[in-house]
Backbone of each chain as ProteinMPNN parsed JSONL, in Angstrom:
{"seq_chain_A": "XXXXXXXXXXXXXXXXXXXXXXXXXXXXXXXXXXXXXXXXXXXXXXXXXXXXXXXXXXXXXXXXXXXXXXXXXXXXXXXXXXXXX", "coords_chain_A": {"N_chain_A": [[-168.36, -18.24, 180.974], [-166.601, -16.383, 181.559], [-164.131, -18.014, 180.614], [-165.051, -17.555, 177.599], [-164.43, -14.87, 177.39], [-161.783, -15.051, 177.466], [-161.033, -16.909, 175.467], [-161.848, -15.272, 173.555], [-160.431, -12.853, 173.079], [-157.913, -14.456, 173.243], [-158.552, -15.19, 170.326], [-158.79, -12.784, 168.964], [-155.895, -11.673, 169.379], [-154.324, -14.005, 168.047], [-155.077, -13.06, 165.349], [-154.465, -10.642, 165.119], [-151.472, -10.835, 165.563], [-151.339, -12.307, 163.324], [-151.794, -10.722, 160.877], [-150.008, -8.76, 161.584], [-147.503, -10.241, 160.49], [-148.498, -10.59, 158.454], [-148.504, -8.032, 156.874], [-145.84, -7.194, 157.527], [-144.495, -9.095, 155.556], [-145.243, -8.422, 153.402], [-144.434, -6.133, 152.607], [-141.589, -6.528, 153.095], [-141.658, -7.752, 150.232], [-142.551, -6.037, 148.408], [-140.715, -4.825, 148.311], [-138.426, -6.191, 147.82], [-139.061, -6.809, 144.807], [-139.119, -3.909, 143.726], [-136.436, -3.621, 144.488], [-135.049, -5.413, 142.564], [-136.09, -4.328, 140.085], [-135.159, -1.893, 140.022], [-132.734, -2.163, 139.856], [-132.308, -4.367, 137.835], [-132.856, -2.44, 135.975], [-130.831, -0.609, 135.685], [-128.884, -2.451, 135.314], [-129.231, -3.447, 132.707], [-128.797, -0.77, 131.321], [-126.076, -0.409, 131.727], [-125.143, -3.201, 130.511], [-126.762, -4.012, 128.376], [-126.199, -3.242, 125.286], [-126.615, -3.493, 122.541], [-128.323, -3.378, 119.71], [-131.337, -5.176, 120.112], [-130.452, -8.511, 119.948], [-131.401, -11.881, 118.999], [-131.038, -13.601, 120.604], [-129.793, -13.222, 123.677], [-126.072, -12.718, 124.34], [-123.88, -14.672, 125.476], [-121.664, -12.529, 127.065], [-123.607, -10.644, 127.776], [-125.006, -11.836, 129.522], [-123.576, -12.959, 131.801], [-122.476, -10.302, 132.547], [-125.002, -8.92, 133.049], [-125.266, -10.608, 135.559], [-122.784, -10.278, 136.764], [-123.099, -7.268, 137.788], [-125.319, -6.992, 138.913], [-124.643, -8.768, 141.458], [-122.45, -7.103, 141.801], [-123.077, -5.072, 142.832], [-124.648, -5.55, 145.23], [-122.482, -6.147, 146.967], [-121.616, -3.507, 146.922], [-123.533, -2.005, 148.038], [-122.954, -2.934, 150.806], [-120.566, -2.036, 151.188], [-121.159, 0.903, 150.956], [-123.264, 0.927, 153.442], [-121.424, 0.4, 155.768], [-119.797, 2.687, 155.62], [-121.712, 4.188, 156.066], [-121.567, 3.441, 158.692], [-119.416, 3.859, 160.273], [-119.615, 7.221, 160.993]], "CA_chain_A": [[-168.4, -16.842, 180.523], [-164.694, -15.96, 181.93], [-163.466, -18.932, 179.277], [-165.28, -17.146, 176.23], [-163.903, -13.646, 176.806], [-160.515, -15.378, 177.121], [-161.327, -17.19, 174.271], [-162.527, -13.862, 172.528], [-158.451, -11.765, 173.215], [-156.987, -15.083, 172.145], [-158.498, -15.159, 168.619], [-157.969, -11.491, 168.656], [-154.435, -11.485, 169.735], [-154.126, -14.198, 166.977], [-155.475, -12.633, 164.293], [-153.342, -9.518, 165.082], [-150.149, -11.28, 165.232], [-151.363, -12.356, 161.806], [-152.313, -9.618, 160.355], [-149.199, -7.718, 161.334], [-146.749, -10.818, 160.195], [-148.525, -10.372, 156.77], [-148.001, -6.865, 156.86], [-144.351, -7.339, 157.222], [-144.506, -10.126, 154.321], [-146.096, -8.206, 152.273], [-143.76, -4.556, 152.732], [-140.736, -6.962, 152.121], [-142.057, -8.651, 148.683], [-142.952, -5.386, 147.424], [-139.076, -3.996, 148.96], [-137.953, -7.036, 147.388], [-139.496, -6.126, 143.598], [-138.311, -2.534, 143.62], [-134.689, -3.611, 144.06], [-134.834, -5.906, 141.396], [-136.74, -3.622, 138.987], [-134.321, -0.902, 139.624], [-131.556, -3.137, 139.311], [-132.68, -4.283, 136.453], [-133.047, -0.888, 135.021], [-129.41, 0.188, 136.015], [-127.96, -3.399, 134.846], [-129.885, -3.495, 131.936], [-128.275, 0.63, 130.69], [-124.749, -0.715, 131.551], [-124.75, -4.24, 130.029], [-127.167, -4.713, 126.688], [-125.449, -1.96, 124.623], [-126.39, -3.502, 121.264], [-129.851, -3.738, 119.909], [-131.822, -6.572, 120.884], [-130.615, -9.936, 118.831], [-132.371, -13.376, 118.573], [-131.314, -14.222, 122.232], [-128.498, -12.604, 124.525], [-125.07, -13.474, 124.451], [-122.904, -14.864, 127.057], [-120.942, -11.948, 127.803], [-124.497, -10.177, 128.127], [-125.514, -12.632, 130.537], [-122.422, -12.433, 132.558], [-122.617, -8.996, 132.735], [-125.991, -8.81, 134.012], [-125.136, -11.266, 136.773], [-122.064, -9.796, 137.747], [-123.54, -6.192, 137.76], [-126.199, -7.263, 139.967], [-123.447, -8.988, 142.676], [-121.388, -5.919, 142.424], [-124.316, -3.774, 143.67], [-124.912, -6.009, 146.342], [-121.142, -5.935, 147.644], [-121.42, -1.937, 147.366], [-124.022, -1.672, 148.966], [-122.307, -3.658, 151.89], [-119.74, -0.408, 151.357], [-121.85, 1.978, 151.671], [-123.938, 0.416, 154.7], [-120.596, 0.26, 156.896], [-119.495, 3.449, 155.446], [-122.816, 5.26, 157.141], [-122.035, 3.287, 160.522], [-118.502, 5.143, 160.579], [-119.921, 8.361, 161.274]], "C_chain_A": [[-167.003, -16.255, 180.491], [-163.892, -16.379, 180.715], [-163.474, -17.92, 178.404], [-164.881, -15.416, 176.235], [-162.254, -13.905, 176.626], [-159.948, -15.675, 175.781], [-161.4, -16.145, 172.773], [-161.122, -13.065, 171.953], [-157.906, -12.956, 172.518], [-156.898, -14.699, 170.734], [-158.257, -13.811, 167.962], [-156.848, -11.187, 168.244], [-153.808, -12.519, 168.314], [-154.186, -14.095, 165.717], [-154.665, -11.219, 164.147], [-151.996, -9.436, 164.72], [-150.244, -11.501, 163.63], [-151.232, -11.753, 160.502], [-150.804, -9.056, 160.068], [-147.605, -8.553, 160.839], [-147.074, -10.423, 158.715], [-148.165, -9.089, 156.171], [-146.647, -6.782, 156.234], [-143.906, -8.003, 155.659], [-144.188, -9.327, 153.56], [-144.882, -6.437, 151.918], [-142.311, -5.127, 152.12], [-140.73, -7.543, 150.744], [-141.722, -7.482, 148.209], [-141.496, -4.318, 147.424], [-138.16, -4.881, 147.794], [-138.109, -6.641, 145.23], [-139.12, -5.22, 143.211], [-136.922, -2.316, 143.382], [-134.299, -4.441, 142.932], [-135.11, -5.575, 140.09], [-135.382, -2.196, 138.583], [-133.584, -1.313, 139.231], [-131.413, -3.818, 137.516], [-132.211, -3.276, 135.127], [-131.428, -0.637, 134.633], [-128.395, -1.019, 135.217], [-127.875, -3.394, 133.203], [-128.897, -1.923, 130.589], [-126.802, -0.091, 130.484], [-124.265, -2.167, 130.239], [-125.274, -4.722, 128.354], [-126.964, -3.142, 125.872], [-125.961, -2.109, 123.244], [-128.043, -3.424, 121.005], [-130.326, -5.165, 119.632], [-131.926, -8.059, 119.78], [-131.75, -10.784, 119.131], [-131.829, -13.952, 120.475], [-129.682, -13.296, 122.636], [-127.296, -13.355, 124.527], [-124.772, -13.441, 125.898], [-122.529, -13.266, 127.505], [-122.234, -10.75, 128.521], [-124.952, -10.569, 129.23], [-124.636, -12.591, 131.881], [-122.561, -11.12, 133.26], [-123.792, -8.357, 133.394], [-125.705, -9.415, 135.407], [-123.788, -10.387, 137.83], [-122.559, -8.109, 138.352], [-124.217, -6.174, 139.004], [-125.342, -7.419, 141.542], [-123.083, -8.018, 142.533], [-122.321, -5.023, 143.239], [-124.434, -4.208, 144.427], [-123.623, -5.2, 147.19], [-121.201, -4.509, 147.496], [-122.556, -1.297, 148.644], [-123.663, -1.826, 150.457], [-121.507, -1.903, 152.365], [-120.401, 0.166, 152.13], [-122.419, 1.781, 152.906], [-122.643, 0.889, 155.773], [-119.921, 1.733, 157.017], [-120.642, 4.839, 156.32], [-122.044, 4.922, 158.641], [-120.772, 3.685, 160.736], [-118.71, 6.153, 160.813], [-120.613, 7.859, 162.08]], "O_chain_A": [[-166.44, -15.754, 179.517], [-163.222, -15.651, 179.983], [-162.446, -17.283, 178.178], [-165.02, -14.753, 175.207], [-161.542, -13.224, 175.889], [-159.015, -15.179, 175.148], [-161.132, -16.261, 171.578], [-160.84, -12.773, 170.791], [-157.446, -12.807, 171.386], [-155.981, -14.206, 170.079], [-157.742, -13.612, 166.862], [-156.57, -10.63, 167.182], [-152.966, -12.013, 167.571], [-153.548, -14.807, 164.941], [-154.3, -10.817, 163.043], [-151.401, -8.617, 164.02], [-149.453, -11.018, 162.82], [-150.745, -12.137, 159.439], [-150.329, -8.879, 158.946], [-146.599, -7.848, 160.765], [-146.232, -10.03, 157.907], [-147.588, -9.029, 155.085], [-146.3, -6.489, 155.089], [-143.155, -7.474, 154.84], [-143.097, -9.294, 152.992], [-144.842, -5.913, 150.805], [-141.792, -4.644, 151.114], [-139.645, -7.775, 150.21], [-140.682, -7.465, 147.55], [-141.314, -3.325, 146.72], [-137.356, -4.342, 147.033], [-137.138, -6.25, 144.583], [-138.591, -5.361, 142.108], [-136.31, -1.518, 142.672], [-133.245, -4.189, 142.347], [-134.659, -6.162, 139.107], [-134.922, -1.754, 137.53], [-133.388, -1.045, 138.045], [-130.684, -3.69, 136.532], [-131.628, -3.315, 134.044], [-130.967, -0.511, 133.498], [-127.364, -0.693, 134.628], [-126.837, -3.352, 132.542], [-128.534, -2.105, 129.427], [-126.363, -0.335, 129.36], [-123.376, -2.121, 129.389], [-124.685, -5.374, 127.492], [-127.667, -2.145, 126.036], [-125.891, -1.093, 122.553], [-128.871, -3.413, 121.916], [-129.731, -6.058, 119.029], [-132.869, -8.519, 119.136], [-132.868, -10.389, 119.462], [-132.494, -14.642, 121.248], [-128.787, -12.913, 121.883], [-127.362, -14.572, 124.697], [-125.073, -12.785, 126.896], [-123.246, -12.816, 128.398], [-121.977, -10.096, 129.532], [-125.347, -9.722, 130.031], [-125.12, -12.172, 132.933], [-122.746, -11.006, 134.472], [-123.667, -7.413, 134.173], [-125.916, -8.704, 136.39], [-123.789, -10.039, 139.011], [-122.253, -7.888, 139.524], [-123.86, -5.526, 139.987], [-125.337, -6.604, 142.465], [-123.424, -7.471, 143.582], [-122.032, -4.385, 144.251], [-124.42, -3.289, 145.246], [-123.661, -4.133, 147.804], [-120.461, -4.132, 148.404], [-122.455, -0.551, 149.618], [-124.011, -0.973, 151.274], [-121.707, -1.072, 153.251], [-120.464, 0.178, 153.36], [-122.019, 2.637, 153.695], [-122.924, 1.759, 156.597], [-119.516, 2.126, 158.111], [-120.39, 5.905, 156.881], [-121.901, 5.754, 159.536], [-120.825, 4.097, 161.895], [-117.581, 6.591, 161.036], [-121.305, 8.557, 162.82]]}, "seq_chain_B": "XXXXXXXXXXXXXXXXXXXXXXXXXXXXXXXXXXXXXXXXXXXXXXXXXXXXXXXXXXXXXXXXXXXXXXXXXXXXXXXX", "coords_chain_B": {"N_chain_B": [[-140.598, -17.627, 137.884], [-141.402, -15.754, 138.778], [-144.348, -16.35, 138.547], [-147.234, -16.327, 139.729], [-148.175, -17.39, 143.194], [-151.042, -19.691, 144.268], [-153.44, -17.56, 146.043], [-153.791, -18.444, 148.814], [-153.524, -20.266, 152.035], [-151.9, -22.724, 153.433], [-152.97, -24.487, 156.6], [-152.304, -26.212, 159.585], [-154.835, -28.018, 159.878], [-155.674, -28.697, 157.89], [-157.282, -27.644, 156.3], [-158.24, -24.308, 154.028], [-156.739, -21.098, 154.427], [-158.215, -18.141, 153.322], [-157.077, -16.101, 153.201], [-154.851, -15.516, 152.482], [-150.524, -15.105, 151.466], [-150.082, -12.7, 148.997], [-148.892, -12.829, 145.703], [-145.928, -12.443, 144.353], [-145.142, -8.951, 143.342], [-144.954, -8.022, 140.392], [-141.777, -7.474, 139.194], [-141.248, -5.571, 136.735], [-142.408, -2.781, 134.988], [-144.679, -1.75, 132.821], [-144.331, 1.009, 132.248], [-141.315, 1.028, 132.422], [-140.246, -0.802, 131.166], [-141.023, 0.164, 128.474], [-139.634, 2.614, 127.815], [-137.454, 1.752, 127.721], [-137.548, -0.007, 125.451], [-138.178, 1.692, 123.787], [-135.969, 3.48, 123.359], [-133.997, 1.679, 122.713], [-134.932, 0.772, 120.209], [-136.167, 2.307, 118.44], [-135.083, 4.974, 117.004], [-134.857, 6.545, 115.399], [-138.099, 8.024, 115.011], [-140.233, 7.303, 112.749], [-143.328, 7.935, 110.42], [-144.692, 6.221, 111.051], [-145.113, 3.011, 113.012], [-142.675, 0.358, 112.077], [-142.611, -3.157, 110.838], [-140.196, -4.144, 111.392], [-139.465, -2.245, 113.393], [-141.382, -2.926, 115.376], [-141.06, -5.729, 115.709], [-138.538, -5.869, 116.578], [-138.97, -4.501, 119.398], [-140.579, -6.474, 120.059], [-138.551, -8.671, 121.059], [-137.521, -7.025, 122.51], [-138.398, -6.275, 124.341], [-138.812, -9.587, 125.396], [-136.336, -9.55, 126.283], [-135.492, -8.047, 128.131], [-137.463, -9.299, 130.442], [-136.373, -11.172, 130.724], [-133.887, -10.428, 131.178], [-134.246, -9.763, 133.847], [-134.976, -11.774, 135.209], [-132.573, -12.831, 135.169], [-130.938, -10.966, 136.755], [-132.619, -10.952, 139.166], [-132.114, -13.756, 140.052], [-129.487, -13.878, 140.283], [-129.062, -12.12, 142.64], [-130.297, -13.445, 144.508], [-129.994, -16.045, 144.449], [-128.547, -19.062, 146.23], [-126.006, -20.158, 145.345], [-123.401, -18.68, 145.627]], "CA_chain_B": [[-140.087, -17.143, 138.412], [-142.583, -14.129, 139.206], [-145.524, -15.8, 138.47], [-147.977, -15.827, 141.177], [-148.686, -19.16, 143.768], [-152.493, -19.235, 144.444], [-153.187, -17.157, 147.416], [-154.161, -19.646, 149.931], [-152.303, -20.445, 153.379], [-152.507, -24.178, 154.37], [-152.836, -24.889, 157.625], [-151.837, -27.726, 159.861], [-155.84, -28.682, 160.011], [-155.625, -29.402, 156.336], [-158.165, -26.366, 156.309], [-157.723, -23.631, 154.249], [-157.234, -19.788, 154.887], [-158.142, -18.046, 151.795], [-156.571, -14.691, 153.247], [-153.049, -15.687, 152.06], [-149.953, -13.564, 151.088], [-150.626, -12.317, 147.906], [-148.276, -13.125, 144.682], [-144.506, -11.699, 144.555], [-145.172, -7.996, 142.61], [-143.873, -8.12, 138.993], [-140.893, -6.287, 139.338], [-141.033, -4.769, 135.556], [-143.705, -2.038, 134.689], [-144.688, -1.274, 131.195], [-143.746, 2.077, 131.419], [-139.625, 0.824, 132.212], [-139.623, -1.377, 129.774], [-141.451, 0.697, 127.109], [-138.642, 3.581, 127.857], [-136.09, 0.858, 127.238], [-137.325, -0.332, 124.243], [-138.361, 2.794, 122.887], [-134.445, 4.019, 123.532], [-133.248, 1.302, 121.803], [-135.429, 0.294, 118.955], [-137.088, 3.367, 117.696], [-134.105, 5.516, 117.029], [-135.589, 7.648, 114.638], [-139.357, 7.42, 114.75], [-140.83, 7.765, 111.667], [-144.9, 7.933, 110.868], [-145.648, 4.726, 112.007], [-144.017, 2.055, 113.665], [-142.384, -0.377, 110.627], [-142.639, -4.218, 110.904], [-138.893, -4.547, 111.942], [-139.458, -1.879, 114.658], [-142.615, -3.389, 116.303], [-140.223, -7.137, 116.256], [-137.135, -5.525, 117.438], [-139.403, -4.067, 120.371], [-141.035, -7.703, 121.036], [-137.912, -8.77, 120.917], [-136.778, -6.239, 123.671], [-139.091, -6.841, 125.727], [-138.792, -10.377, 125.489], [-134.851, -9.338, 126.621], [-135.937, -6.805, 129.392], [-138.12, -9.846, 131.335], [-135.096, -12.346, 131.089], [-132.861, -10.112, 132.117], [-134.764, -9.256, 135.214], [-134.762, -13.153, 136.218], [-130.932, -12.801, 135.669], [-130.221, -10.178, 137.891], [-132.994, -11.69, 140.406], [-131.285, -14.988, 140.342], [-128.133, -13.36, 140.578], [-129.398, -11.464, 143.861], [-130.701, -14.518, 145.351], [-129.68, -17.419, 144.514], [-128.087, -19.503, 146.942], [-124.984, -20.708, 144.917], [-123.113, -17.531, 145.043]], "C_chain_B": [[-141.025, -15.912, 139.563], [-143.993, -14.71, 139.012], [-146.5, -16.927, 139.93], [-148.472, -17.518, 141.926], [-150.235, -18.383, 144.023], [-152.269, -18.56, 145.847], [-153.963, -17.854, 148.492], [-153.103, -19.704, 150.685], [-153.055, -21.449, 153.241], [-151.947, -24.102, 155.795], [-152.875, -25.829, 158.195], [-153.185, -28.383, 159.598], [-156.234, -28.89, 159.014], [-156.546, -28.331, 155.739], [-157.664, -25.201, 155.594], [-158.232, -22.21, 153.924], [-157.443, -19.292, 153.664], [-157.553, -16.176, 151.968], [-155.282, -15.038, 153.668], [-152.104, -14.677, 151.928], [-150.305, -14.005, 149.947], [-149.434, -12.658, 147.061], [-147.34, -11.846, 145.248], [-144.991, -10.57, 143.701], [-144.654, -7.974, 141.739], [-143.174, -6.755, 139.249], [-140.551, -5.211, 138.004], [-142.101, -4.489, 134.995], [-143.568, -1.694, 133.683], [-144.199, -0.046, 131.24], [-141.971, 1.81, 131.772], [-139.848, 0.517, 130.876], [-140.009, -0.825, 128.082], [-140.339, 1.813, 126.815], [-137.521, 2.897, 127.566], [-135.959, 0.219, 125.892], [-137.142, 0.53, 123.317], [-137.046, 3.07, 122.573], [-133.907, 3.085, 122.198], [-133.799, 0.901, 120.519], [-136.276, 1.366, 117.918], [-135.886, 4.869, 117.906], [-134.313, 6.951, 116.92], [-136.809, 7.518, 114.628], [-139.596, 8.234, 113.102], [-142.661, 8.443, 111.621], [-145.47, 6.948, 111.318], [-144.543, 3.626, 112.079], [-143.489, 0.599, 112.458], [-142.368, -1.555, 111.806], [-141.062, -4.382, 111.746], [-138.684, -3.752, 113.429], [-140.263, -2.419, 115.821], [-141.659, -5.231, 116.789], [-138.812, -6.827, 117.025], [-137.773, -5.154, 118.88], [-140.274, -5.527, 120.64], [-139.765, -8.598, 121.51], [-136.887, -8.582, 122.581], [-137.054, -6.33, 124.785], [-139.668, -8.445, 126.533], [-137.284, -10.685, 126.877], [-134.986, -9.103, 128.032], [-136.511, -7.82, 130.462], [-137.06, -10.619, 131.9], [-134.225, -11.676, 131.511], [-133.385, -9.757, 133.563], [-134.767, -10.531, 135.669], [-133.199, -13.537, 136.123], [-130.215, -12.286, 136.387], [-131.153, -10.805, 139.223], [-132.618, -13.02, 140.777], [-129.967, -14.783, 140.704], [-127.897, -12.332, 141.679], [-129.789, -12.42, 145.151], [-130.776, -15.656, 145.534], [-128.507, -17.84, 145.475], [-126.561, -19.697, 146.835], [-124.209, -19.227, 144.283], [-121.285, -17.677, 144.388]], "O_chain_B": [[-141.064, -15.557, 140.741], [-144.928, -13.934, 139.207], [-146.251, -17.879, 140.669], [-148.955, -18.483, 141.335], [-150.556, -17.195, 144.009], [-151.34, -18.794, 146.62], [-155.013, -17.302, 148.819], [-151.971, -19.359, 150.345], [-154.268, -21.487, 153.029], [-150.809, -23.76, 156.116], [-153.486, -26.718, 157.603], [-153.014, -29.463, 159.033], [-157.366, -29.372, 159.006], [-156.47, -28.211, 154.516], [-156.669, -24.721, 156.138], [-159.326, -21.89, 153.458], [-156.9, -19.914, 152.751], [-157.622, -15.295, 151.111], [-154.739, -14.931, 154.768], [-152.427, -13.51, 152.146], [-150.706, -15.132, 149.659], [-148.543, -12.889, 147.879], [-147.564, -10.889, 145.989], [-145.578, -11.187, 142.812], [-143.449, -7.88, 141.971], [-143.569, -5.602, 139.42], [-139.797, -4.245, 138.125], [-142.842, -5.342, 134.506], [-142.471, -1.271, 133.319], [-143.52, 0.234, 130.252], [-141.294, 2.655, 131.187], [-139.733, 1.171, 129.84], [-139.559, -1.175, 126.991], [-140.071, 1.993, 125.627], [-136.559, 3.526, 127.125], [-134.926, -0.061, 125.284], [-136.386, 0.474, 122.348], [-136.806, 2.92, 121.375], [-133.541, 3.492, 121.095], [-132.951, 0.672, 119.657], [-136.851, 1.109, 116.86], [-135.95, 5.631, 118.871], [-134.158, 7.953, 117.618], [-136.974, 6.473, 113.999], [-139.234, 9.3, 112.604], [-143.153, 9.179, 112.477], [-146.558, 6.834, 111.882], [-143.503, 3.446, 111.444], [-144.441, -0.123, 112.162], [-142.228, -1.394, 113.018], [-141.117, -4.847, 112.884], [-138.055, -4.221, 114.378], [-139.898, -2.376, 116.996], [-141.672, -5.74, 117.91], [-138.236, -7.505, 117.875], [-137.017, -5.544, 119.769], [-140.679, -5.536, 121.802], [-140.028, -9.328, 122.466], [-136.157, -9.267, 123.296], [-136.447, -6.43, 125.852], [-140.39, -8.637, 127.512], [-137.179, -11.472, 127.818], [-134.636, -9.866, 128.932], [-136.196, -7.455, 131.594], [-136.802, -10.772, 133.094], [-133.547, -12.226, 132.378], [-132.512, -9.442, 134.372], [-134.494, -10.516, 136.869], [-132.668, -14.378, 136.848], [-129.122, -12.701, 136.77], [-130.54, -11.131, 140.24], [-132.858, -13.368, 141.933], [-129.385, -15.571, 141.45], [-126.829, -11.726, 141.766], [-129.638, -12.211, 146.355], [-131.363, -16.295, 146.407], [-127.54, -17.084, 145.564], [-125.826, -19.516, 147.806], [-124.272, -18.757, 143.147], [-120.764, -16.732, 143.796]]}, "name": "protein", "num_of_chains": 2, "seq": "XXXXXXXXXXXXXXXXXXXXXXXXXXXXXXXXXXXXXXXXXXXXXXXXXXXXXXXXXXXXXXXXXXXXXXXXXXXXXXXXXXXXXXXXXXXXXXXXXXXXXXXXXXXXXXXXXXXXXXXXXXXXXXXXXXXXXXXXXXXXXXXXXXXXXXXXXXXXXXXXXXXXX"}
């Protein structure tokens, strides 16, 4: 009897941990999506200027990629720039 | 890139959970990319959308998906 309420909190306690790992998962995916959508958005205004050929050129392509990295590395900025104050 | 693994967890007992994580969220919603095409391919609207506008806008939004796996590859790819 003792066993099966032990038994009982385990599968609890494991199903909780579970639960609240997927949670997490699931808050970064959809964290994860958002920055790439905006990004997108913002890369997307700066870099395809022309209207939309038969496939993207290089310097289009480029330009998306680096766009993207530069936002990263600012963000870095800004981040260290809060933890100064 | 985005599109979705089944949602299943395997587990070590070869068994499996069928309350998985769920597919990555497509990061590009019809109404962006319709505001992006619209911008650029429908300048002037007229009364109805002409043959060259409706291909310039599949076109765009052909553009609009690939560039979103260029900036997400270019966010997370390993080989920076």
């Amino acid at each position: 009897m003792e066993n099966s309420a032990e038994m009982q909190r385990f599968i609890e306690f494991t199903a909780d941990s579970y639960l609240n790992i997927t949670l997490q998962q699931e808050q970064q995916k959809a964290m994860v999506s958002e920055m790439v959508g905006k990004l997108t958005s913002v890369c997307w205004d700066k870099c395809i200027t022309s209207t939309p050929g038969s496939k993207f050129s290089s310097g289009e392509t480029t330009c998306l990629t680096n766009c993207a990295q530069r936002f990263l590395d600012m963000s870095v900025i800004i981040a260290k720039r809060f933890e100064m104050q | 890139m985005f599109i979705s693994r089944p949602a299943t967890h395997s587990r070590s007992s070869g068994k499996t959970l069928l309350l998985g994580p769920s597919p990555l969220p497509h990061p590009v919603s019809a109404t962006t990319v319709g505001s992006k095409c619209f911008a650029k391919c429908v300048t002037k609207p007229g009364s109805s959308l002409s043959g060259s506008k409706s291909s310039c806008i599949s076109r765009c939004v052909d553009h609009y998906i690939e560039a979103t796996g260029i900036v997400s590859r270019a966010l997370f790819s390993t080989t920076r």
